[in-house]
C-alpha positions in Angstrom: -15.2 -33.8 0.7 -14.1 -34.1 -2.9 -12.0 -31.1 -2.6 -10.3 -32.1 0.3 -6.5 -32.6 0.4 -5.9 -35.6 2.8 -2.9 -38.0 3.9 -2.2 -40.6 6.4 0.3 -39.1 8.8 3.5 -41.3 8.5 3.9 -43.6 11.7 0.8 -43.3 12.4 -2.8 -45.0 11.0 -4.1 -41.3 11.3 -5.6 -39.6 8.4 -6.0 -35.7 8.4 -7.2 -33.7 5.4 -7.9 -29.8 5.1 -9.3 -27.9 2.5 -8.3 -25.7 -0.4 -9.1 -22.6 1.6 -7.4 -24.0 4.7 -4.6 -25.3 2.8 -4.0 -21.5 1.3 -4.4 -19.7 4.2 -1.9 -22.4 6.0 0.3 -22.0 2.6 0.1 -18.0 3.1 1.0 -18.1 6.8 4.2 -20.4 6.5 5.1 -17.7 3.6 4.7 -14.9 6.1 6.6 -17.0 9.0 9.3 -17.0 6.7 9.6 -13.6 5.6 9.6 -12.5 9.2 12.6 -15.3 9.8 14.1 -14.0 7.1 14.4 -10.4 8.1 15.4 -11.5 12.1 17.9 -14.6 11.3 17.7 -17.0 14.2 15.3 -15.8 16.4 12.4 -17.8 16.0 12.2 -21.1 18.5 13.2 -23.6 15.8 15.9 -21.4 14.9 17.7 -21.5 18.2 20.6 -23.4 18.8 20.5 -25.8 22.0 23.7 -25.6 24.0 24.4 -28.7 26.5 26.1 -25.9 28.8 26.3 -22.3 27.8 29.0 -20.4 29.1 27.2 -18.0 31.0 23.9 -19.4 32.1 22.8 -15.1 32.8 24.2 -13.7 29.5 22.7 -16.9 27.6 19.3 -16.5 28.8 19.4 -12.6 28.6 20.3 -13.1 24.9 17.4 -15.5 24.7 14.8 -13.0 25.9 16.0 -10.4 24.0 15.7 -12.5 20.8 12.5 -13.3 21.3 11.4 -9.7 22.6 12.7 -8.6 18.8 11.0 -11.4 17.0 7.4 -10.9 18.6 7.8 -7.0 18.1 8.6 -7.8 14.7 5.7 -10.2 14.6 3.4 -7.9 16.3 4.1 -5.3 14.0 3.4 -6.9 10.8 0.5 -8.8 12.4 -2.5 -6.9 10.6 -1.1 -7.4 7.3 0.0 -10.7 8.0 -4.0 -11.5 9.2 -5.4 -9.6 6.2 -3.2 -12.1 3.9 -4.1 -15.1 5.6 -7.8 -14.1 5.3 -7.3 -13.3 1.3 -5.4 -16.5 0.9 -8.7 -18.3 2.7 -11.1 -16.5 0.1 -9.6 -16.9 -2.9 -8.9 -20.4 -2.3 -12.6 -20.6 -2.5 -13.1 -20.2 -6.1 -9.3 -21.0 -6.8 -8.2 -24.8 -7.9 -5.3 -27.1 -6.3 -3.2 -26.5 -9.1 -2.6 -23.0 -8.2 -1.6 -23.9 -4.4 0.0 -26.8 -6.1 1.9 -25.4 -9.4 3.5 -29.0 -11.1 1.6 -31.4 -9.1 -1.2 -32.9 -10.0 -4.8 -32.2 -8.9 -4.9 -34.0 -5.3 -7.3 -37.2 -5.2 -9.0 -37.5 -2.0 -8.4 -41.5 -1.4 -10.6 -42.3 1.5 -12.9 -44.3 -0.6 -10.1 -47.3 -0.7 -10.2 -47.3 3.6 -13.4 -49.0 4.3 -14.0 -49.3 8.4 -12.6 -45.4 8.7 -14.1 -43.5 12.1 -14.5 -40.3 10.0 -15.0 -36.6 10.8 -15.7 -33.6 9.2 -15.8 -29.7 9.4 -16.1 -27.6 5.9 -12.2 -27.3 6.5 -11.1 -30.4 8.3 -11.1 -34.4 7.5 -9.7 -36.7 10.2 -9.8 -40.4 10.0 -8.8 -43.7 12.2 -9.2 -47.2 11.8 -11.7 -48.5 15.1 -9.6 -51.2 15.5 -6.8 -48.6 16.5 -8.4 -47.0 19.1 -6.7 -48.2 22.7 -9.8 -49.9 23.7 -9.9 -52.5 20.6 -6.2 -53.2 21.8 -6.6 -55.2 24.8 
């Protein structure tokens, strides 16, 4: 747990933590999500603009398809690289530091230690955290 990276997720009293090797293969993934978007401008689903009324409801939605028919061949086509750089990411993190994830930030402190009365869980990769008193049933 000392070599987790963990933060309380704003607006809530939820605190999730991952890994270095989770963190790196996350880091690696939004790299290749990027590159993809990169080479097809606009076609990924946060990309696409939301019209209140297209013009053309048909030609609209048939643009829509084919956007995304073109992203996920895209995506389907690099997706064995893309899974053998994810897995890499994952196993070098394991003998890697923060600071190389991190370059110019400092070594991440895990600060659970100042929460007393945390619900806590645990994986190898994954930290997640509440206060009791938040759960709904303490609320009545």
């Amino acid at each position: 747990m000392d070599d987790f990276l963990t933060c309380r997720i704003p607006g809530t009293e939820l605190r999730l933590g991952m890994s270095r090797r989770l963190f790196a293969a996350c880091q690696q993934l939004h790299q290749e999500d990027r590159r993809i978007a990169e080479r097809t401008p606009g076609l990924r689903a946060e990309d696409q603009r939301v019209a209140d009324e297209p013009a053309d409801e048909e030609t609209e939605e048939q643009r829509r398809r084919t956007q995304r028919r073109i992203f996920r061949e895209e995506l389907e086509y690099e997706r064995r690289r893309i899974e053998s750089q994810v897995r890499d990411a994952y196993e070098r993190a394991t003998t890697g530091q923060w600071r190389d994830l991190l370059p110019g930030h400092p070594e991440p402190a895990l600060d659970v230690d100042d929460h007393p009365g945390l619900l806590e869980a645990a994986t190898p990769d994954t930290y997640l955290a509440m206060r009791a008193d938040d759960l709904p049933h303490h609320r009545r």
